[in-house]
RODO-2510 file (C-alpha; in nm, 4 decimals, decimal comma):
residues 241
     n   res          X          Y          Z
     1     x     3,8473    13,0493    -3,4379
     2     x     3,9375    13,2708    -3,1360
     3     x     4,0692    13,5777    -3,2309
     4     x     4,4142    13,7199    -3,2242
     5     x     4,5921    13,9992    -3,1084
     6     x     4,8476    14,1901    -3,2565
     7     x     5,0720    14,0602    -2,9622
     8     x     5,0809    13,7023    -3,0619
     9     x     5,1080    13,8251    -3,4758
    10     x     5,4137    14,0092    -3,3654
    11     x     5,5856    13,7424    -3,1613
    12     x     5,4968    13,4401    -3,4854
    13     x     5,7124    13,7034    -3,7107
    14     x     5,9725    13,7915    -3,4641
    15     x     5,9981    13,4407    -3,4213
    16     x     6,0681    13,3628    -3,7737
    17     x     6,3541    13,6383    -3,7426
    18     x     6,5109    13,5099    -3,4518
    19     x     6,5398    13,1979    -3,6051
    20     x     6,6489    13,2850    -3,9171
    21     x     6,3423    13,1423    -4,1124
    22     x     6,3451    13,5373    -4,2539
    23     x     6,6724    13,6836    -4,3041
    24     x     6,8019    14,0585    -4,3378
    25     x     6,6543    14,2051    -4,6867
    26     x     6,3872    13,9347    -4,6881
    27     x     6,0184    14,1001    -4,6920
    28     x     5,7338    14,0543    -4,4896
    29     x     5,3541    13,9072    -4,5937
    30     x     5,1649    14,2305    -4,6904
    31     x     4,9323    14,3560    -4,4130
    32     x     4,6096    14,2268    -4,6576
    33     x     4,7744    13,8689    -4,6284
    34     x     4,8534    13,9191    -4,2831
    35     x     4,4655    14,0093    -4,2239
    36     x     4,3559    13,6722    -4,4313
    37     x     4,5812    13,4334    -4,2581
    38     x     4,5107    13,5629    -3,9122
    39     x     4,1879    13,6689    -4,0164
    40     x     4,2039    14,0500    -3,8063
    41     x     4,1175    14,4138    -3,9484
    42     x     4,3841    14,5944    -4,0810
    43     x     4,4103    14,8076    -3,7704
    44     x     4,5615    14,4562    -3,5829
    45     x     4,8060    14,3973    -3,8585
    46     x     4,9243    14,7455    -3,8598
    47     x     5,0107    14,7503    -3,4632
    48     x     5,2027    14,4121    -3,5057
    49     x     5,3890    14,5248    -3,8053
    50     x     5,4501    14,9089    -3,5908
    51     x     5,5765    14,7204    -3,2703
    52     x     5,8277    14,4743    -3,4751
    53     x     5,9702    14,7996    -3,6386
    54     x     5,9938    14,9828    -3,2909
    55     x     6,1994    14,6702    -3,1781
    56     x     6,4346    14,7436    -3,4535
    57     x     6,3672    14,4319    -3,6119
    58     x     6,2422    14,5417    -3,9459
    59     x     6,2173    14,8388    -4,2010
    60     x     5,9682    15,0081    -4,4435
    61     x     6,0956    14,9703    -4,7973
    62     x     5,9265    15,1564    -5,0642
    63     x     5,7887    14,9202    -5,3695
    64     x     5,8334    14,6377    -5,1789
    65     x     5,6619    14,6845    -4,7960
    66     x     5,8109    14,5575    -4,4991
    67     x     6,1451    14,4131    -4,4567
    68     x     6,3986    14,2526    -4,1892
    69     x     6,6319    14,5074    -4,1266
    70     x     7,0274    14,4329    -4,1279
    71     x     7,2790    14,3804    -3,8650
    72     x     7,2031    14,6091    -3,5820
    73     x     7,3155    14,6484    -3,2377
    74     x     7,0020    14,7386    -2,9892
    75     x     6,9362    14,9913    -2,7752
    76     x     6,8516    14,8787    -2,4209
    77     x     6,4779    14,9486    -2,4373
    78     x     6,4738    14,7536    -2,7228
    79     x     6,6436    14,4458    -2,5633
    80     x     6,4200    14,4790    -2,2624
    81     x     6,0665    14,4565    -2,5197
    82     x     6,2387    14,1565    -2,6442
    83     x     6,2894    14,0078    -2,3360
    84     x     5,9631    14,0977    -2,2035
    85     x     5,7885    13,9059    -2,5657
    86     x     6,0448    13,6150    -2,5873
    87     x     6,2383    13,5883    -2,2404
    88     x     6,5855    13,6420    -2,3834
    89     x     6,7527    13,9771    -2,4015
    90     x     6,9385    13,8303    -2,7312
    91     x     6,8613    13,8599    -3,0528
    92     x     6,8052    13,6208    -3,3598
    93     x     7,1672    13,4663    -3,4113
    94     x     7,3173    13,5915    -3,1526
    95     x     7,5594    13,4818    -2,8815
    96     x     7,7002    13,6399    -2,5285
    97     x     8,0422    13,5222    -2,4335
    98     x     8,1629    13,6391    -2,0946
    99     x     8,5040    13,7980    -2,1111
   100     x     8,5780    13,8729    -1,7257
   101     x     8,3880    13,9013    -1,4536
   102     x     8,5269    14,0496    -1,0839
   103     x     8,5722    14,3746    -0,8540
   104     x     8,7360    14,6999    -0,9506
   105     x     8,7987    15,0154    -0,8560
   106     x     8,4873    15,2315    -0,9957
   107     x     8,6441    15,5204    -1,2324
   108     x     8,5913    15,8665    -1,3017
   109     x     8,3375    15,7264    -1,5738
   110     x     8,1132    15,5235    -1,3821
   111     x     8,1843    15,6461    -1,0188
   112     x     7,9567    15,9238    -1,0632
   113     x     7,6869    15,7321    -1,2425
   114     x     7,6781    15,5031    -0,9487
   115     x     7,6705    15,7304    -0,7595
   116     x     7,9737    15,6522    -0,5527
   117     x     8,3113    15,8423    -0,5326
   118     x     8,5858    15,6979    -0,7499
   119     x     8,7689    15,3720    -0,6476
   120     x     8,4163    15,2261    -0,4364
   121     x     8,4394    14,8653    -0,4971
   122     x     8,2083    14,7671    -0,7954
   123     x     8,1755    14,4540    -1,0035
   124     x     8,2188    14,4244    -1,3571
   125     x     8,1274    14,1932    -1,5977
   126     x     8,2643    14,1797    -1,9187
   127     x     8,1479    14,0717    -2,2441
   128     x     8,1222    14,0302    -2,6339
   129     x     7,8134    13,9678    -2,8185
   130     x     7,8172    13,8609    -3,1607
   131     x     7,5327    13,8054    -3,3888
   132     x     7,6010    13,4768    -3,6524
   133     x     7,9604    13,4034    -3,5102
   134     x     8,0821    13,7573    -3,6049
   135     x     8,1199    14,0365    -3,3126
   136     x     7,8954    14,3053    -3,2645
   137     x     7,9597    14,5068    -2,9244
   138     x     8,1699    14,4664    -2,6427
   139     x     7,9779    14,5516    -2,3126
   140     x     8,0865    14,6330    -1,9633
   141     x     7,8359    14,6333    -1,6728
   142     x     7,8960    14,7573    -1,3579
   143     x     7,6710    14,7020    -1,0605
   144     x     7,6554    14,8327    -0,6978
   145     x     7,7250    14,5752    -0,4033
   146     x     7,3718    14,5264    -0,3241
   147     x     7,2921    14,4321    -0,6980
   148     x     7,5732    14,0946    -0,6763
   149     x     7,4138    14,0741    -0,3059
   150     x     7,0761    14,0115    -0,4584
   151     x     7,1528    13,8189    -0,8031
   152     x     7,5340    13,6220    -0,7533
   153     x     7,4594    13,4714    -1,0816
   154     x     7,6369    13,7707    -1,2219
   155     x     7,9312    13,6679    -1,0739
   156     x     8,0054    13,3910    -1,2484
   157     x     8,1647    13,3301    -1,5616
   158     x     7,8383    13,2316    -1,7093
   159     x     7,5781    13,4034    -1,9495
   160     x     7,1851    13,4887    -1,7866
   161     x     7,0534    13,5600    -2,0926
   162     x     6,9324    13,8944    -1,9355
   163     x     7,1041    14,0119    -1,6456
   164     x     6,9330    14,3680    -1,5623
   165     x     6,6314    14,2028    -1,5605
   166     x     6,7623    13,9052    -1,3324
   167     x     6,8693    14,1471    -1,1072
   168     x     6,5195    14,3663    -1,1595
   169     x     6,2929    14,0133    -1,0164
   170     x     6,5471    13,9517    -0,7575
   171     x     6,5412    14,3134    -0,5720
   172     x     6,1405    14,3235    -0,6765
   173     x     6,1059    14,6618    -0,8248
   174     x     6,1209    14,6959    -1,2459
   175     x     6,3191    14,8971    -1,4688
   176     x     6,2250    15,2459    -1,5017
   177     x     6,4229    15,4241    -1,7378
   178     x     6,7879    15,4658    -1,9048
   179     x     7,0072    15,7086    -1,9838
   180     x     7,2203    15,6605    -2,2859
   181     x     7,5309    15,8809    -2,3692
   182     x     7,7051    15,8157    -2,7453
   183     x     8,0124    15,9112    -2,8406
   184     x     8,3151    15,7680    -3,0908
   185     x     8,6755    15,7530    -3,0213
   186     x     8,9562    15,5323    -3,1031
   187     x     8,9391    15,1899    -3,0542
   188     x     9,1762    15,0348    -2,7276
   189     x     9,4086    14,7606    -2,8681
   190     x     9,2035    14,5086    -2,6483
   191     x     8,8545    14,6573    -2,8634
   192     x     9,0246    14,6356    -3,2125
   193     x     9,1290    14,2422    -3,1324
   194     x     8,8000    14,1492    -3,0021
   195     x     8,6056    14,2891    -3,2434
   196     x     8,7524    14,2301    -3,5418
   197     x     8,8775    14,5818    -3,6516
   198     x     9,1726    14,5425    -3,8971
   199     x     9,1792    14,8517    -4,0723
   200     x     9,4465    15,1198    -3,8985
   201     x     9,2683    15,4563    -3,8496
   202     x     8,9233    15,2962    -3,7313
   203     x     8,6836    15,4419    -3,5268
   204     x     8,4216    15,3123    -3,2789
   205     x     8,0955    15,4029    -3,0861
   206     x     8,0349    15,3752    -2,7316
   207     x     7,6882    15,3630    -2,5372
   208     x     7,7173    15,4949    -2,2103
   209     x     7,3782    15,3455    -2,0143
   210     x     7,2450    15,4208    -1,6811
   211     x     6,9596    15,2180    -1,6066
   212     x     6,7449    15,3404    -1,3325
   213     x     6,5048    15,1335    -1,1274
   214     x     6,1646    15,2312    -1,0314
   215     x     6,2560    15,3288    -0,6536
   216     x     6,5254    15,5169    -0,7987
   217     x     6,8536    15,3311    -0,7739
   218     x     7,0457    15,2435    -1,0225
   219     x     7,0673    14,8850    -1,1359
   220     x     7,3739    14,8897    -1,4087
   221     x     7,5969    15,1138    -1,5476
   222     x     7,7118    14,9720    -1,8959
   223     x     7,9800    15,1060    -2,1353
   224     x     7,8849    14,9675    -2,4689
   225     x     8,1401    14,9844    -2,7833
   226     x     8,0753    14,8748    -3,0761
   227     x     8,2059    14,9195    -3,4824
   228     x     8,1646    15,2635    -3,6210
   229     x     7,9722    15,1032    -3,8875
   230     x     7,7385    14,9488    -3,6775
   231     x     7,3536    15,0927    -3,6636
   232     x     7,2128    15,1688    -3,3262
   233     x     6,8565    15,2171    -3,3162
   234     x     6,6811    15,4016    -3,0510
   235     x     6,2981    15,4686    -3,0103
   236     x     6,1913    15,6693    -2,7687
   237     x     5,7756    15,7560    -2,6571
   238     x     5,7234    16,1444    -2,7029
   239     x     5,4140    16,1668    -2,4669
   240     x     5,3453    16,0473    -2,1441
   241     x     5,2986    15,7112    -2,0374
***
């Protein structure tokens, strides 16, 4: 029997999650049955199990072990691990609608973190992403002219299932690193409808990302909002690469 990596026993459990096979709450085998069915040394289980819980995907829980963690919303460097394991930047259950997509103005929010003075054509491309029918965030990207130049698909009307990373093959130099700003405010009318918020004093949280290509430019600017209640996850390496 050839022997396998902790690579391919992470992607047969994040599998499972994606497709619902385990649900939120639901615990994983025990790293000892993990070693007998894929017959590796605990040191192989333990990296699978450590890279599904820096993908947000699942939780310690003491007396029982590891479990699939609840409704989250992502960080981006989580989304971009998942697409690099599975090809989508979507998780189990969920769905990306496109709300709008078409040229603005740039505003005194993401001007500067294009780079660009304020009112600089930019497109924008709205949408919601819901996990199990039910929204989760609302996300705007903006890109710079020579990002549409070099991927169109975004566009269109029409989900990529990964669009930074679309545009990262197309202009042939990867994703570096992001900045993320968080903040909560009050929800726009608009934000309330589309993501379900009924009660009246509500508040929500919004991701502010700049993702940064390797050369240096930047590839998106995204404003991300999402329920107040929502978790965001973020892992982030402490030592150099």
């Amino acid at each position: 029997m050839a022997q396998v990596g902790y690579v391919a026993i992470a992607d047969h459990y994040r599998r499972q999650i994606q497709d619902g096979a385990l649900a939120p709450g639901d615990a994983l085998p025990s790293l000892r049955e993990v070693c007998e069915q894929f017959n590796v040394a605990n040191t192989t289980a333990n990296r699978a199990y450590r890279l599904l819980k820096m993908e947000g995907l699942t939780l310690p829980k003491p007396g029982i072990g590891t479990v699939v963690a609840g409704p989250i919303s992502n960080n981006i460097p989580a989304r971009v691990r998942l697409h690099r394991h599975t090809g989508a930047a979507l998780g189990g259950g969920e769905t990306s609608r496109i709300l709008e997509t078409g040229t603005i103005g740039a505003d005194e929010l993401v001007a500067p973190r294009l780079d660009v003075t304020p009112g600089t054509p930019v497109h924008v491309r709205r949408r919601i992403v819901s996990r199990d029918g039910a929204p989760v965030h609302i996300s705007s990207s903006y890109y710079p002219a020579y990002v549409i130049a070099a991927a169109p698909e975004l566009a269109e009307p029409v989900s990529t299932g990964g669009s930074r990373e679309l545009a990262a093959e197309r202009l042939g130099v990867e994703q570096d690193h992001v900045l993320e700003e968080v903040t909560s405010r009050h929800p726009t009318t608009t934000e309330k409808k589309a993501l379900g918020l009924t009660a009246g004093d509500v508040v929500v949280t919004q991701v502010v990302r700049t993702v940064h290509l390797a050369d240096g430019r930047v590839v998106e600017v995204a404003v991300k909002v999402t329920g107040g209640s929502t978790v965001l996850r973020w892992t982030t390496t402490l030592h150099d690469q």
